[in-house]
N, C-alpha and C positions, 0 to 999 in steps of 0.2 A: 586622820583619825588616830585618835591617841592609843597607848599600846593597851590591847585588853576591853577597849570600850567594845568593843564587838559581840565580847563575851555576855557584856552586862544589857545590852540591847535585848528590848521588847521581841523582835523578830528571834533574835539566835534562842532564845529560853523560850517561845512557844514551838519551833523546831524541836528543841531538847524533850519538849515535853511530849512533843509528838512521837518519837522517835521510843523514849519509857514506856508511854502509853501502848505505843504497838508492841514492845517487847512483851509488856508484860499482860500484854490480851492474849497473845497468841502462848504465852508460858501457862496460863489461866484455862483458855484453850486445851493445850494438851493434859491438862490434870485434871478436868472436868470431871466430877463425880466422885470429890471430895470434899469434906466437910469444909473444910477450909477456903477450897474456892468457892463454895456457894456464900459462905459467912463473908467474903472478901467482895465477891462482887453486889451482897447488898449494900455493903459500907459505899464503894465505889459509885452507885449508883444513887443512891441518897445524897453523897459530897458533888454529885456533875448536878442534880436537882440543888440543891441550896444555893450553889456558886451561879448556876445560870438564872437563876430567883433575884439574887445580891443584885448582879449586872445587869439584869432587865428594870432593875428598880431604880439604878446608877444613870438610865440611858436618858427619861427628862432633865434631870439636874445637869448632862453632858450637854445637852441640846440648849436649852436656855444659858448656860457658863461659855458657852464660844458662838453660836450665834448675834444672840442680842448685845456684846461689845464691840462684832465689829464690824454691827450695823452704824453704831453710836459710830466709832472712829471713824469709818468712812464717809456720814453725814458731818460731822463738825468741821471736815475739810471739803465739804463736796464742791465742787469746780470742774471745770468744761474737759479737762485733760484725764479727770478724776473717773469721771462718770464715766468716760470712753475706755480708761484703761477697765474699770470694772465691767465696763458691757462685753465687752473682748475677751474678758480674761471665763465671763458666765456665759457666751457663747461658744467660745473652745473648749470648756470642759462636757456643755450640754452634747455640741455635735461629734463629742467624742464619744457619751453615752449611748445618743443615737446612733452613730457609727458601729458600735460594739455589739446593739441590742438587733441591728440589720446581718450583722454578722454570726451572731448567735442564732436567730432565726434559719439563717443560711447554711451554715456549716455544722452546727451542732448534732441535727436529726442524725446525719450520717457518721455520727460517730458511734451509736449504739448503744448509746448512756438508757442503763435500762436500772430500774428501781429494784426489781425481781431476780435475788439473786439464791440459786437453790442450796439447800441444804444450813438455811442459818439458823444459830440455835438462838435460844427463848432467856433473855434477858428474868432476871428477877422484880421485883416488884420493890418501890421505894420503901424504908424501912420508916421514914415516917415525913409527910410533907410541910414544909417549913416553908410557907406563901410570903410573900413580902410585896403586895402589891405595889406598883407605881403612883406615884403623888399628882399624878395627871396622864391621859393617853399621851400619844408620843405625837401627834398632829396636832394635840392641844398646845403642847409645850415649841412645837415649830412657830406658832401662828401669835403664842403667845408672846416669843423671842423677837417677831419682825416689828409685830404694832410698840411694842416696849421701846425696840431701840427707837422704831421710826418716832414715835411721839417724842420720845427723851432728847432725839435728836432738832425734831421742830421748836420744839417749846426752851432749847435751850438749857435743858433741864442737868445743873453741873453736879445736884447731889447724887440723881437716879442714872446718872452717866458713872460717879463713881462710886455709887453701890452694885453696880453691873463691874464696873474691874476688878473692884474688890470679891466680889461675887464668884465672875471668873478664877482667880487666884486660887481661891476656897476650892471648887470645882477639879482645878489643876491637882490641886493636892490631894483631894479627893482620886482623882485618877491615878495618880503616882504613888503614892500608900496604901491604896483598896484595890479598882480597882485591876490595876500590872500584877499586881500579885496572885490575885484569885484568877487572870486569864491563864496561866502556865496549866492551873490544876485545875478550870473545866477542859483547857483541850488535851489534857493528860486522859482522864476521868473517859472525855469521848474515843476520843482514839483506841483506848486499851477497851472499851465497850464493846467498839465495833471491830477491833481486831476480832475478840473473842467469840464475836455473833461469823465471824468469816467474812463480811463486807469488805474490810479494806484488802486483801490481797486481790480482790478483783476490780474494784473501783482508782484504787491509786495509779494503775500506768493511764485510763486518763485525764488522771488530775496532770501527771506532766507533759500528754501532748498539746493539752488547753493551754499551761504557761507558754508551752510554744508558740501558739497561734497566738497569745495577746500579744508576745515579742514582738511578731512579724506585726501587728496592729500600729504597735506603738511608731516601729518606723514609717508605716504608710500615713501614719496622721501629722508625725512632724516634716515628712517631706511636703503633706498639704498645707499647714502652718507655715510655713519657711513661701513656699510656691505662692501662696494667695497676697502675704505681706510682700513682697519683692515685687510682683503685678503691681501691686495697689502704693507700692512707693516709690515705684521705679529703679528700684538700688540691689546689686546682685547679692545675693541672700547668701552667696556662696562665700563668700567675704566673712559673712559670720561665722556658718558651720565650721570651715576650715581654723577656725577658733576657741571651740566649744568642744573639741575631746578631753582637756582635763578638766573642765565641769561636769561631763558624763562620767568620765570614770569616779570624781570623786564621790559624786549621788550615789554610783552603785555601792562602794564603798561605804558611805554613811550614811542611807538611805535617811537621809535628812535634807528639804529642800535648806531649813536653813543653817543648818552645819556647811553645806557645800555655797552659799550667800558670797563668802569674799573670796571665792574662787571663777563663781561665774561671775561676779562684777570686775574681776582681770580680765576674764577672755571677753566680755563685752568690752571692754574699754578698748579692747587689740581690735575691733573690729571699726574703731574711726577710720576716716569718718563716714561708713557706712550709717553706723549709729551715731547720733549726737552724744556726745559728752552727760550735757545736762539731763536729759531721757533715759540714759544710762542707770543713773546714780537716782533717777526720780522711779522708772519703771523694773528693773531689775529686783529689790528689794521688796516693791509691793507686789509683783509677779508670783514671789515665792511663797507667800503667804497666801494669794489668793486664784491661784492656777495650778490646777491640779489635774493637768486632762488624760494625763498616763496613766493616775491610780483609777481616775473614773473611770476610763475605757475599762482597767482590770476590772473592778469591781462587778461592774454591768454583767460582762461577759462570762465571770466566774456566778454571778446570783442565778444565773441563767442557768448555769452548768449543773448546780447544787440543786436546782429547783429541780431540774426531770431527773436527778439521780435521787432525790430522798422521797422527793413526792408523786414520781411519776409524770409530769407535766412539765410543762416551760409557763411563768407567768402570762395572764392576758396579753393582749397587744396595750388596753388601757393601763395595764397595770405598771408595765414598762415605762409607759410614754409617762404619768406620773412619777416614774421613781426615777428617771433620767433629769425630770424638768424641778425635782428637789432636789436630787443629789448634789446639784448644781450648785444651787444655796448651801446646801453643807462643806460642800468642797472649799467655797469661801472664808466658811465661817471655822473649818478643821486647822489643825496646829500641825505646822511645816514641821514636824517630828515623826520619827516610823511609825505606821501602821496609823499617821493622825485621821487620814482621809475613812476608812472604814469605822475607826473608835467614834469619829462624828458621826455616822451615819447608820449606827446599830438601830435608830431609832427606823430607820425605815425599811431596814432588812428586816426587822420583826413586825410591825406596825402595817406598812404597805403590802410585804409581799409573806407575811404570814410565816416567817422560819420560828421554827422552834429552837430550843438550845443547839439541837445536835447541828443543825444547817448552821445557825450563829457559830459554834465553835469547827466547823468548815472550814466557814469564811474564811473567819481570822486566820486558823492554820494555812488555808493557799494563798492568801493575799499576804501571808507573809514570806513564802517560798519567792515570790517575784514582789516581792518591794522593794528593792535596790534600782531594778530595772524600770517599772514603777516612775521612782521618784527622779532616775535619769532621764525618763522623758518630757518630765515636768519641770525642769531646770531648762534641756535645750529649749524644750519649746519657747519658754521665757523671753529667749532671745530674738523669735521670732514675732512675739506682738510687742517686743520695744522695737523693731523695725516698721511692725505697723504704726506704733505710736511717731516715731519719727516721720514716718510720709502724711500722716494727718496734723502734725504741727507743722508741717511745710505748707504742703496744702492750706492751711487754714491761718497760716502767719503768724504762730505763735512763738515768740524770740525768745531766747533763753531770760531776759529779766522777767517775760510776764512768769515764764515756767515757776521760777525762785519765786514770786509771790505767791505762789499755787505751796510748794512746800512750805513756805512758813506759816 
């Protein structure tokens, strides 16, 4: 990671912003009952209303801009090794959801996450609301993003294939100039909100025992990962792991599955021939783009945690098992960049399971406290279904020239 990039990263500036925001709630806080901070926290409250309006408006255009390409990309190549790697790659992110969403149910009650917290004072009223509705609900625009690629992809269709990239592009830069920028200053906006209501000095220690428990999650899923492919291929898995610490550390580092790309395809290549060559260089790269089961576990886990502290409750069991068996799809469909896996999937943090701004600018703020960790577990993991992908081309006698017809 280059000098400085760290600074300029999505995660370090909503930290920073987080860190303002509590400053200056709690400075807001103590002066309370001055002209000044009343006239400040209308302002402040009005700009977390506008900002979280922009980005709930921002969430179809994200959902159709990286779903429906690469649905397109993955049908114009679909093939036997194709389809397999992507079943594996949307069943280890789903049974990580589920994994997380068992655990949540499990562990969370006894932590004492309670909504009710006494003596917090009374917020102002927005000084005027600036609505910006969405151009479509947000399961409109899921549903609309599968049938688009799926059909563009049967019909062969090369113009509406690259009006979708092009489209995409648009989208990206939409993200990258709108908006990265407006997320620093709703979770500024929230945070200094809720310092100054008194919420956060009793909710934040355990926003950090949670990061903990996904920690310990993350390792119990890639030890299952590693364990079921090595059964299923015959080949000691431990061969890879013992090759895969400077991919983890670099993910923590650059919490980018694909900034860390040609460092896991070194320690994969160290683990021949455990792994094949050819599976390597085929499964490693598309891994990183469409396996994301460390951020889904967090995600799950944390929506879970935010739900019975803001709202009093933990989502339905339905509500779950749907936003597990999408996220899944999104997780696919999200860009191997920090914070991609949540940015894709605002749409069913607000849409499914009902969060408002405050719970939305949560999210982001904890999911980006453990995105490093995150994104290191979706890199190892990687290495674990290119070892499943090599025991089902053994099994099933697929030689490295048919594989080369598959990539071209």
């Amino acid at each position: 990671m280059k000098k400085g990039s760290f600074f300029n990263s999505l995660p370090f500036r909503l930290l920073a912003a987080l860190a303002v925001g509590i400053c200056a709630g709690l400075a807001l806080s103590a002066a309370d009952g001055s002209p000044f901070t009343g006239a400040l926290l209308n302002i402040l409250v009005t700009v977390k209303f506008i900002s979280s309006q922009f980005i709930s408006f921002c969430v179809p255009l994200i959902i159709i801009g990286f779903i429906a390409p690469s649905i397109t990309r993955l049908g114009n190549n679909a093939s036997q090794m194709l389809i397999v790697a992507l079943c594996i790659a949307y069943i280890s992110s789903v049974g990580a959801a589920a994994f997380a969403t068992g655990a949540g149910f499990t562990i969370l009650p006894f932590l004492h996450i309670s909504p009710e917290v006494d003596g917090l004072k009374e917020l102002p009223k927005v000084l005027f609301e600036l609505t910006i509705p969405q151009i479509m609900p947000v399961m409109s625009a899921l549903f609309f993003s599968v049938l688009v690629g799926l059909a563009a992809t049967w019909n062969k269709s090369r113009l509406i294939t690259g009006v979708l990239e092009e489209f995409q592009k648009i989208v990206l830069s939409i993200v990258t100039k709108f908006v990265i920028p407006v997320l620093p200053v709703l979770i500024g906006c929230t945070f200094c909100t809720l310092a100054y209501e008194g919420t956060i000095t009793k909710q934040l220690p355990i926003f950090l025992i949670i990061i903990l428990i996904v920690m310990v999650g993350h390792f119990i899923w890639m030890a299952l990962l590693y364990g079921i492919a090595g059964a299923y291929s015959g080949r000691n898995p431990l061969n890879i792991i013992r090759n895969y610490g400077p991919a983890y550390m670099t993910a923590v580092g650059t919490m980018s599955s694909a900034a860390t790309l040609s460092v896991a395809l070194e320690c994969a290549r160290k683990s021949e021939p455990t792994l094949r060559d050819d599976l390597v260089n085929f499964g490693i790269p598309l891994f990183a783009n469409i396996h994301l089961c460390g951020s889904v576990m967090t995600e799950t886990f944390f929506v879970m945690a935010v739900s019975k502290m803001l709202y009093g409750a933990f989502p339905t069991p339905g509500k779950m098992i749907l936003f597990c068996v999408l996220l899944g799809v999104f997780a696919i469909g999200a860009p191997g960049v920090p914070g991609g896996t949540v940015m894709a999937s605002l749409g069913l943090i607000t849409g499914v399971l009902g969060f408002d701004e405050t719970g939305t600018a949560l999210m982001l703020t904890i999911f980006a406290l453990q995105d490093s960790f995150g994104t290191a577990c979706n890199v190892t993991g990687d290495g674990a279904l290119t070892l499943f992908l090599t025991g089902y081309a053994e099994k099933h006698g697929i030689r490295e020239a048919s594989l080369g017809d598959i990539l071209d």
